[in-house]
KEKE-3310 file (N, C-alpha, C; in steps of 0.2 Angstrom, whole numbers, plus 5000, padded with zeros to 4 digits):
npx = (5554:5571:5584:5597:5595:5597:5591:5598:5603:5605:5591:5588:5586:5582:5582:5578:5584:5585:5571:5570:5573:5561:5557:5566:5568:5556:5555:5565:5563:5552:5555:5567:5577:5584:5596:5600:5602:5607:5602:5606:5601:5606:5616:5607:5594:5583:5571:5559:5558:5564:5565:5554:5561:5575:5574:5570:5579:5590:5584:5584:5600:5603:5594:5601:5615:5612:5606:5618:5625:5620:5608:5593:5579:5572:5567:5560:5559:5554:5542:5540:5550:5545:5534:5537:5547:5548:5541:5553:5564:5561:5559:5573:5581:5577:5569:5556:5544:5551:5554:5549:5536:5532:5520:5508:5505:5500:5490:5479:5478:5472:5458:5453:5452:5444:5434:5424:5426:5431:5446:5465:5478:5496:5510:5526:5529:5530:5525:5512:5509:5510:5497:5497:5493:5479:5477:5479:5471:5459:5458:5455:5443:5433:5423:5429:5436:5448:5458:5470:5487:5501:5514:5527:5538:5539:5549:5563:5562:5562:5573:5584:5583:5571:5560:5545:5548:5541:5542:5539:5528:5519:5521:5516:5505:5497:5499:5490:5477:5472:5458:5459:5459:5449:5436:5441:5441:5455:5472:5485:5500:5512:5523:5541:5548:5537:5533:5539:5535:5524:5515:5515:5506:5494:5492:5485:5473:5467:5457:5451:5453:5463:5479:5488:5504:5514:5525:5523:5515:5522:5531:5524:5519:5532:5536:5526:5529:5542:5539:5530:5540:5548:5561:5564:5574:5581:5589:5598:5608:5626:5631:5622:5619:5618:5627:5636:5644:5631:5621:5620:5622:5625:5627:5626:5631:5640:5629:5628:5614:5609:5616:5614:5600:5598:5600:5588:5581:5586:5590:5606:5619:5619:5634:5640:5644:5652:5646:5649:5641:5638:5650)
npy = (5889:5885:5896:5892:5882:5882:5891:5886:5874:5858:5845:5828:5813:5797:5778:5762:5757:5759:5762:5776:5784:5788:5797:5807:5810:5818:5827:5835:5840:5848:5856:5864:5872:5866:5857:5837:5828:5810:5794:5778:5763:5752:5739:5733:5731:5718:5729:5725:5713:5711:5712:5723:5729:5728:5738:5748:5750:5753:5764:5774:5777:5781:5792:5800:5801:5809:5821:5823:5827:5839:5840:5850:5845:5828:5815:5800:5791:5779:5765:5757:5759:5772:5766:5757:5763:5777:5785:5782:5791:5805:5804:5802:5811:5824:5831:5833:5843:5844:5831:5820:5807:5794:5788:5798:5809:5801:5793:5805:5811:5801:5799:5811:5811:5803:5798:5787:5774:5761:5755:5750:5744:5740:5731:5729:5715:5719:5732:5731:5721:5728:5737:5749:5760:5758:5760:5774:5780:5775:5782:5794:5793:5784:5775:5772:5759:5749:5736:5728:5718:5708:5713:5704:5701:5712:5724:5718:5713:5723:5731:5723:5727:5720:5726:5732:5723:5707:5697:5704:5708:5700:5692:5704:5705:5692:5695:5707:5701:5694:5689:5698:5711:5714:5725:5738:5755:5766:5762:5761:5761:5756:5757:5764:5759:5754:5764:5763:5754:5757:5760:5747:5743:5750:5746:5735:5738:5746:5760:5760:5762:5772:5773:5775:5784:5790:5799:5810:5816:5817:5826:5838:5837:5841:5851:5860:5859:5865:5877:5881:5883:5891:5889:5888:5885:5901:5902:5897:5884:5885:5876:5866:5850:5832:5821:5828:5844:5850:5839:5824:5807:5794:5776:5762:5750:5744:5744:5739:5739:5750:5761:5761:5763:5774:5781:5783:5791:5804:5807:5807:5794:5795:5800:5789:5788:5776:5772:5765:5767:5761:5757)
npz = (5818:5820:5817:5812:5800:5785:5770:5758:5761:5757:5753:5759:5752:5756:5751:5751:5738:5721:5722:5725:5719:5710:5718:5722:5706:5702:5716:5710:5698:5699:5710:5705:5711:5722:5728:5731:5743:5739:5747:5743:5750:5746:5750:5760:5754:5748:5758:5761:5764:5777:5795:5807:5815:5810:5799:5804:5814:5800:5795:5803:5806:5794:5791:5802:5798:5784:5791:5795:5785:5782:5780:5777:5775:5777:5766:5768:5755:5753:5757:5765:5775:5780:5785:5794:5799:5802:5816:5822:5816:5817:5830:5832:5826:5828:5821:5816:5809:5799:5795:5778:5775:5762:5763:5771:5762:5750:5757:5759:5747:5741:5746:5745:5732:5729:5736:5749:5740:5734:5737:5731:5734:5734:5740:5746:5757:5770:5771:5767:5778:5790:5788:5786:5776:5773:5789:5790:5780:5783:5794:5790:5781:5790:5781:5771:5759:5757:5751:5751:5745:5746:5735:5731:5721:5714:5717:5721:5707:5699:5705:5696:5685:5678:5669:5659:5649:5644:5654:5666:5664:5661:5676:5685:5678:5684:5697:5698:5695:5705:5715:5726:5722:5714:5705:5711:5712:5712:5713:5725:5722:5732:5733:5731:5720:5709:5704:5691:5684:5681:5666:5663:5673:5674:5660:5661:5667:5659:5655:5668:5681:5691:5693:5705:5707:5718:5720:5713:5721:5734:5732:5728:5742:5749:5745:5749:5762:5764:5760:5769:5779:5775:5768:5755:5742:5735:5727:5710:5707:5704:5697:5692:5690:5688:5697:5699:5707:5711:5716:5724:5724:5735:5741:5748:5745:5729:5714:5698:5692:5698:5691:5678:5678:5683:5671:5665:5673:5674:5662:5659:5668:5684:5694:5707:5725:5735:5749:5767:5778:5792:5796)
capx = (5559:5576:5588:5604:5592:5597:5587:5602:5603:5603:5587:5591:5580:5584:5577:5582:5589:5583:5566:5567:5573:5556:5552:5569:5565:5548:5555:5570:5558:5546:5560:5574:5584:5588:5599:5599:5609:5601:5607:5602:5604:5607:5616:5601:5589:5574:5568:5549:5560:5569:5561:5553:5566:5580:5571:5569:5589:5594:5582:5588:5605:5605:5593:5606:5618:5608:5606:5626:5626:5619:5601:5586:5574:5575:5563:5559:5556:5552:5535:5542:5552:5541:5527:5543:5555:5546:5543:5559:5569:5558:5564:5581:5584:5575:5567:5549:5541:5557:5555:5543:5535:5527:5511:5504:5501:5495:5484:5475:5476:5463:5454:5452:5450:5442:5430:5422:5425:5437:5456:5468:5486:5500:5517:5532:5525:5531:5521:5507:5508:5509:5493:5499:5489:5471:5476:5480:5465:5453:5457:5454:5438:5430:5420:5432:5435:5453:5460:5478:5488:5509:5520:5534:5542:5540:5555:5569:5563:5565:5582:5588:5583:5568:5555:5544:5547:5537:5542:5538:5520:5518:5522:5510:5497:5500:5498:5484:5473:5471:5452:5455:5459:5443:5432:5444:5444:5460:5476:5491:5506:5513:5532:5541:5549:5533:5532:5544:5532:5515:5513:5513:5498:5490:5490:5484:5467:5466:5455:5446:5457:5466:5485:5492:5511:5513:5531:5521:5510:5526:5535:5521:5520:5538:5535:5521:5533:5547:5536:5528:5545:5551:5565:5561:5579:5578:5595:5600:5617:5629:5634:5617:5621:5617:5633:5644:5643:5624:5619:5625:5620:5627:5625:5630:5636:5638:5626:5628:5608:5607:5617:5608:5592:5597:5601:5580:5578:5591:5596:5611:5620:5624:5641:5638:5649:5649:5649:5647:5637:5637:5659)
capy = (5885:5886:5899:5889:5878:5889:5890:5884:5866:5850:5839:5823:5808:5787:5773:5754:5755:5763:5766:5783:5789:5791:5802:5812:5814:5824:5832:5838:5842:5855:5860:5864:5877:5863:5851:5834:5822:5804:5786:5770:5757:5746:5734:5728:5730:5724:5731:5722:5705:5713:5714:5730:5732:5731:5742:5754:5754:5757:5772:5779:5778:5782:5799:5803:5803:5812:5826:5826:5828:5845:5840:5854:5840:5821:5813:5794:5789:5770:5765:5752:5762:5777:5763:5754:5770:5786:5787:5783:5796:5808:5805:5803:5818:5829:5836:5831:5847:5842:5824:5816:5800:5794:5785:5804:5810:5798:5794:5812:5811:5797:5800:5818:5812:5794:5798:5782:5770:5754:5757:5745:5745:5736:5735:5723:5710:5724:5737:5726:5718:5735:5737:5756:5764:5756:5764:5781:5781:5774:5789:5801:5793:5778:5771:5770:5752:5748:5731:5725:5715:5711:5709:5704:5700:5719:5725:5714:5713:5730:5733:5720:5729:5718:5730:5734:5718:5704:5694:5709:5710:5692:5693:5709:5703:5689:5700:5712:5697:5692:5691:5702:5717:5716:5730:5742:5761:5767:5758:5765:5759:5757:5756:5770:5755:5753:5769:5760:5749:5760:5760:5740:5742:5755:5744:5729:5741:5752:5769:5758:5764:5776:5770:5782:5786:5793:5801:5817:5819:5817:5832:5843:5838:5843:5859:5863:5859:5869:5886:5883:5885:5897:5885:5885:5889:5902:5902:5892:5879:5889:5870:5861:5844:5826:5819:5834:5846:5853:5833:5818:5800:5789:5769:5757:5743:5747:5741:5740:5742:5758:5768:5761:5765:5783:5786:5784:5797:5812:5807:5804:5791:5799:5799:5786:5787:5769:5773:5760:5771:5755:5754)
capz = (5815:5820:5812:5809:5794:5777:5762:5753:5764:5754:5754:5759:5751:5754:5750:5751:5734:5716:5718:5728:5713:5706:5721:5719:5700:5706:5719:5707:5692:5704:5713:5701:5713:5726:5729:5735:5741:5739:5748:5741:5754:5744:5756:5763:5749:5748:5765:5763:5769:5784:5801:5806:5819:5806:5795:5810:5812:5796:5794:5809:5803:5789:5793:5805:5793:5781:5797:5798:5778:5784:5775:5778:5778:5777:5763:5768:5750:5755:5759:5770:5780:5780:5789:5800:5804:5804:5822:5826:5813:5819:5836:5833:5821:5831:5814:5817:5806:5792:5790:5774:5773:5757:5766:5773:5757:5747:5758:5758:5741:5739:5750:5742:5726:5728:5746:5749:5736:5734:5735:5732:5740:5732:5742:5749:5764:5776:5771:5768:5785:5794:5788:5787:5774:5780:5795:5788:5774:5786:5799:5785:5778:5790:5779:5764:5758:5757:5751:5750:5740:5744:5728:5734:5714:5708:5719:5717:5700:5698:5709:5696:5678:5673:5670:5653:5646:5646:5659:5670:5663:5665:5684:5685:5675:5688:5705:5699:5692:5711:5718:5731:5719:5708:5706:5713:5709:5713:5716:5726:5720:5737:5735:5726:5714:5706:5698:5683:5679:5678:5661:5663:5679:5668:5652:5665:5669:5656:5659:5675:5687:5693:5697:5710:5709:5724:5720:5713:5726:5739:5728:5731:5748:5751:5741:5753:5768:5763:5760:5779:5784:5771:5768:5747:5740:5729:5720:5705:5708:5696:5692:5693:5684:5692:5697:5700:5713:5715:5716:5727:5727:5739:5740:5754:5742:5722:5710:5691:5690:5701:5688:5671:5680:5684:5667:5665:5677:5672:5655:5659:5672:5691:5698:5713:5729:5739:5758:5772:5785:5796:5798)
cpx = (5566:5582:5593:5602:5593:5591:5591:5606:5602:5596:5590:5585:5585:5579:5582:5588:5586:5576:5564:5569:5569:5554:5558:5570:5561:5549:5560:5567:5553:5552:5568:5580:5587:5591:5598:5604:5604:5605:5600:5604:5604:5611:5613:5594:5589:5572:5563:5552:5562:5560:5561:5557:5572:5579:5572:5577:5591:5591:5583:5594:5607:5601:5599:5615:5618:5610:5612:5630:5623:5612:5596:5582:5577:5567:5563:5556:5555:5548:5537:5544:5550:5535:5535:5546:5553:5546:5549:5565:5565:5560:5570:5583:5581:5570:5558:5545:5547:5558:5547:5543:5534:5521:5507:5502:5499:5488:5479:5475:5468:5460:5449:5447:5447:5438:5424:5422:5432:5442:5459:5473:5491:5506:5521:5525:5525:5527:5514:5504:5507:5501:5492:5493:5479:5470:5474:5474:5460:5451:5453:5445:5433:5427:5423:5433:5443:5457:5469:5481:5496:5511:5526:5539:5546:5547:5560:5571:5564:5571:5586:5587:5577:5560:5552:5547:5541:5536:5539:5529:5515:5515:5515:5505:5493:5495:5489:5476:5468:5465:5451:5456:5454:5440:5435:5442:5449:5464:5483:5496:5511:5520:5534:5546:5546:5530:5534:5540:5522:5513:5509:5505:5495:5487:5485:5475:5464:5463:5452:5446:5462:5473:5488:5498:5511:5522:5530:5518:5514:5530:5531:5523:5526:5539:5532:5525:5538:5543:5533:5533:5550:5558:5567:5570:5579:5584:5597:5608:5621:5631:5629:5618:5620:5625:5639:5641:5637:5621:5623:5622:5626:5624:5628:5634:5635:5637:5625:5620:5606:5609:5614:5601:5591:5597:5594:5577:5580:5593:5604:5614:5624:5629:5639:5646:5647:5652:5645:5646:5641:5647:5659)
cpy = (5888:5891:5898:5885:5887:5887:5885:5878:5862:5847:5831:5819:5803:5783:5765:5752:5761:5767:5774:5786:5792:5796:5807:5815:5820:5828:5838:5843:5849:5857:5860:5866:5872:5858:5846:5830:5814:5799:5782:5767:5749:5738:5729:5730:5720:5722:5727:5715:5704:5715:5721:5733:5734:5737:5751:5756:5757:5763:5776:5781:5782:5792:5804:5805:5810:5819:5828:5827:5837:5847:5846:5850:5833:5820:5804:5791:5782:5771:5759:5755:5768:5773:5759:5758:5775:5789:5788:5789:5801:5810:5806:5809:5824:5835:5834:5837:5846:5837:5821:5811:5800:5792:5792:5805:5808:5796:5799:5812:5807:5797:5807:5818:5802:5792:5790:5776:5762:5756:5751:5746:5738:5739:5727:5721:5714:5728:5736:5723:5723:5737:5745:5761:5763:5761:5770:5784:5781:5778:5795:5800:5784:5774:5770:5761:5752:5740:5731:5720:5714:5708:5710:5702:5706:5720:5722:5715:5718:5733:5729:5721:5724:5721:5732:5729:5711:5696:5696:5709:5704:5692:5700:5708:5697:5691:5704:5707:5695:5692:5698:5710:5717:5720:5737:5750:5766:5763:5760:5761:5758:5754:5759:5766:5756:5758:5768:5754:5750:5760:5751:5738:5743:5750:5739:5732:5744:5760:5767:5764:5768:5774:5777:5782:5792:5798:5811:5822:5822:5825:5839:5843:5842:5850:5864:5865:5865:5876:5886:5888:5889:5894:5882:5889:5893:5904:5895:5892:5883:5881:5865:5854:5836:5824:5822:5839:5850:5844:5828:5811:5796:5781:5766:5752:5746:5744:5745:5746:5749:5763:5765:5764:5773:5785:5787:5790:5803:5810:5806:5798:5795:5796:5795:5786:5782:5772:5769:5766:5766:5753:5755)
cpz = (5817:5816:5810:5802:5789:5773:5758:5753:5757:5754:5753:5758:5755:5757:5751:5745:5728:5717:5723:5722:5709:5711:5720:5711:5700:5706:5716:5701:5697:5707:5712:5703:5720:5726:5732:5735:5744:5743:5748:5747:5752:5744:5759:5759:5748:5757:5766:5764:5774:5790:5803:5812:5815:5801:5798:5812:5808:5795:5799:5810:5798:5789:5797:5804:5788:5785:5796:5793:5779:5780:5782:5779:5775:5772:5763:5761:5749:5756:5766:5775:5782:5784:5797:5806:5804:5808:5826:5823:5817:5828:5838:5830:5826:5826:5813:5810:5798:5789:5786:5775:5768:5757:5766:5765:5752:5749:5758:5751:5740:5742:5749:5736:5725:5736:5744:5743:5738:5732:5738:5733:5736:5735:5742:5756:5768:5777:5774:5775:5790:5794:5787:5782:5773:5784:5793:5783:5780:5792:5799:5783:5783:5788:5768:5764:5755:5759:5748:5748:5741:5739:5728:5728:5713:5712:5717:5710:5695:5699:5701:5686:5675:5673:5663:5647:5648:5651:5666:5669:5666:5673:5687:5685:5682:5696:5702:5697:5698:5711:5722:5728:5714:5712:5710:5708:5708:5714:5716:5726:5726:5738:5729:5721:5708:5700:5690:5681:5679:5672:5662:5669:5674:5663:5655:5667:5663:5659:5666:5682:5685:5695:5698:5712:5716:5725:5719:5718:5732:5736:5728:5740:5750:5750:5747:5760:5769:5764:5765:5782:5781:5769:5761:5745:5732:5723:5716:5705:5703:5691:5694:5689:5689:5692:5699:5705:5715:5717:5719:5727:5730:5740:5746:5751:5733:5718:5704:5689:5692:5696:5681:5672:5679:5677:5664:5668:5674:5669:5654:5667:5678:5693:5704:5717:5733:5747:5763:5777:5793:5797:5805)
residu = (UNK:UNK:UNK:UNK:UNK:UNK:UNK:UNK:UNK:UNK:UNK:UNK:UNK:UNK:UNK:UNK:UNK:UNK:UNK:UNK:UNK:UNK:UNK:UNK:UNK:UNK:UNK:UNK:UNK:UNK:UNK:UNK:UNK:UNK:UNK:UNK:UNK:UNK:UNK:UNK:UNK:UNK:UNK:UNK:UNK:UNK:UNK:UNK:UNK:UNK:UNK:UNK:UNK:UNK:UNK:UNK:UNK:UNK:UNK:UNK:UNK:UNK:UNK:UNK:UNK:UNK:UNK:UNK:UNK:UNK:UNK:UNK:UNK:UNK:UNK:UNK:UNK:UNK:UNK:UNK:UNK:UNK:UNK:UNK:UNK:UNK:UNK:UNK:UNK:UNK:UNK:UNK:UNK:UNK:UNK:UNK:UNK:UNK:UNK:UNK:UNK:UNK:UNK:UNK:UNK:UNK:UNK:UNK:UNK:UNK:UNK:UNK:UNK:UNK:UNK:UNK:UNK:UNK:UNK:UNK:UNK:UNK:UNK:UNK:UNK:UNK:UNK:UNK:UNK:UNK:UNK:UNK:UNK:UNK:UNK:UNK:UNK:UNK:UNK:UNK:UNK:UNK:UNK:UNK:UNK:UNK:UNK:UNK:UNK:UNK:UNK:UNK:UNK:UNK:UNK:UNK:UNK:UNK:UNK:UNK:UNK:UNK:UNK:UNK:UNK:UNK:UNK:UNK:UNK:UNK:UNK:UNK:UNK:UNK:UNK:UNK:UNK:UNK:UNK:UNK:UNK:UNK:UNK:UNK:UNK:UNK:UNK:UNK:UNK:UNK:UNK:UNK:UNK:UNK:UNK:UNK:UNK:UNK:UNK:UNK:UNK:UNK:UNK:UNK:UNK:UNK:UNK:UNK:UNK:UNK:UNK:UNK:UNK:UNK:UNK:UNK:UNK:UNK:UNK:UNK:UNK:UNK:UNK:UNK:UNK:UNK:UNK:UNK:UNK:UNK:UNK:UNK:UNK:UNK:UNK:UNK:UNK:UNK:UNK:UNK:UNK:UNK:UNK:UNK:UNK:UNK:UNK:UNK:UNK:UNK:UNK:UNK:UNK:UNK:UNK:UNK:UNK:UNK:UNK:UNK:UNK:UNK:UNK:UNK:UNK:UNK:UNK:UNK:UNK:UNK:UNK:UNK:UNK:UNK:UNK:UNK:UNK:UNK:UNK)
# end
């Protein structure tokens, strides 16, 4: 690893919009002594309706940004653009050992802890259509059985605050009712929105099934990444506090919803700065 990267770098997450914040909760929660700076791109939210070329732009921009934010590593906290733009950040950043998706380690998860059984997939059209975690499971365990499912509601519906009421359950009950999810025993929540309305899967299966947040598994993962590369920072911010100077969120366009949501995350509401990458 190169010796210009400090310990005492930034982590740089982004996502389309709010829901990478359930993967920078995580990774904030396990890993208290670092800092991160986050960007919604909430401009062009929701990703799972954009062509996998625009998807592949903004994540290469915005990485690159990230990069010149002087981030230690990059965490693609989208499932979209973690199947769309990984190769290409990876390319562009030159950070190939530094940058996470969320697909990788979910899939090694259930495949770990659920080897040949029925695994359901829930994402945006994008995901889905990519076919990406199929691929990645079915690498891992050939004869796994992995069915798909896009819920192209949950997001929006979530970007826009309606979640853990019964509109949202509805809509749920809705989607998981489907044919091609019976008899499932796991089911990876495949878009890091979805973690804000697991109770609601959850209550929709009961103890059946396994619903798999994949925000914890990715916050190990990134744990695991940093102490490869000995990259684990091991002082504590003198001024740790979301919103103030150990923490950044950044947004392309500024939504009401993004800061109600956060106050979900960190108890209280993050300081947003609105920046157009794209001027």
């Amino acid at each position: 690893m190169t010796t210009t990267i400090k310990q005492t770098q930034p982590i740089g997450i982004f996502d389309s919009g709010i829901g990478g914040l359930t993967v920078a909760r995580a990774i904030t929660k396990l890993l208290p002594n670092e800092q991160i700076i986050y960007f919604g791109d909430t401009a062009h939210m929701p990703y799972g309706e954009k062509s996998a070329e625009a998807i592949k732009n903004y994540s290469v921009k915005i990485a690159e940004f990230l990069k010149f934010k002087n981030c230690k590593m990059i965490v693609i906290a989208c499932n979209t653009a973690s199947a769309a733009g990984y190769k290409a950040v990876v390319k562009s950043t030159g950070m190939k050992d530094l940058i996470v998706n969320v697909i990788d380690p979910a899939a090694q998860y259930v495949v770990k802890n659920h080897y040949r059984q029925k695994i359901g997939v829930i994402g945006t059209k994008r995901t889905v259509s990519s076919n990406v975690y199929a691929k990645r499971i079915e690498a891992l365990d050939p004869l796994s059985n992995v069915v798909q499912l896009a819920t192209p509601l949950l997001a929006p519906m979530i970007e826009e605050g309606f979640y853990n009421n019964k509109i949202s359950q509805t809509i749920i009950n809705s989607y998981l009712g489907k044919s091609k999810l019976s008899k499932i025993d796991a089911l990876i929540l495949g878009c890091t929105h979805y973690p804000l309305v697991k109770a609601e899967i959850q209550k929709f299966y009961g103890k059946s099934v396994e619903v798999i947040d994949s925000s914890e598994i990715v916050a190990l993962h990134v744990k695991s990444v940093l102490e490869k590369h000995q990259l684990l920072n091991p002082t504590v911010p003198s001024k740790f506090s979301f919103g103030k100077k150990a923490q950044q969120f950044i947004v392309s366009d500024y939504t009401q919803s993004f800061e109600e949501t956060s106050k979900i995350f960190f108890d209280e509401k993050v300081k947003l700065k609105q920046y157009n990458i794209w001027e």
